[in-house]
C-alpha positions, -999 to +999 in steps of 0.1 A: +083+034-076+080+056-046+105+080-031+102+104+000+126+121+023+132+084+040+144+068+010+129+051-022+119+019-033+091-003-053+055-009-045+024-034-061-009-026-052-038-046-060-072-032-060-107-050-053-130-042-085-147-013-061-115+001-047-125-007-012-098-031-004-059-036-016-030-063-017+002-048-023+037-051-017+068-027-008+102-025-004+131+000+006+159+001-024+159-033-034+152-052+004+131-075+008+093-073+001+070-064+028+029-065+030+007-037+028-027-042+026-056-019+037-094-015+033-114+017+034-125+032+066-160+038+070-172+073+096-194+064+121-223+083+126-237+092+159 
């Protein structure tokens, strides 16, 4: 479950065995599910 000042709702995250990449899913109160997937960003040096 998550909940800020915009509102609440569910969320599954699914993590790659070295946490550099996820799968997950959200919603807002019981709407329909949405993506969110992300992978770590990596600083480049100059």
């Amino acid at each position: 479950m998550w909940r800020d000042k915009y509102g609440y709702g569910q969320l599954v995250v699914t993590f790659t065995p070295d946490f550099s990449e996820f799968e997950g899913k959200w919603n807002a109160g019981g709407s329909e599910f949405l993506p969110w997937n992300g992978r770590r960003c990596y600083q480049t040096i100059s």
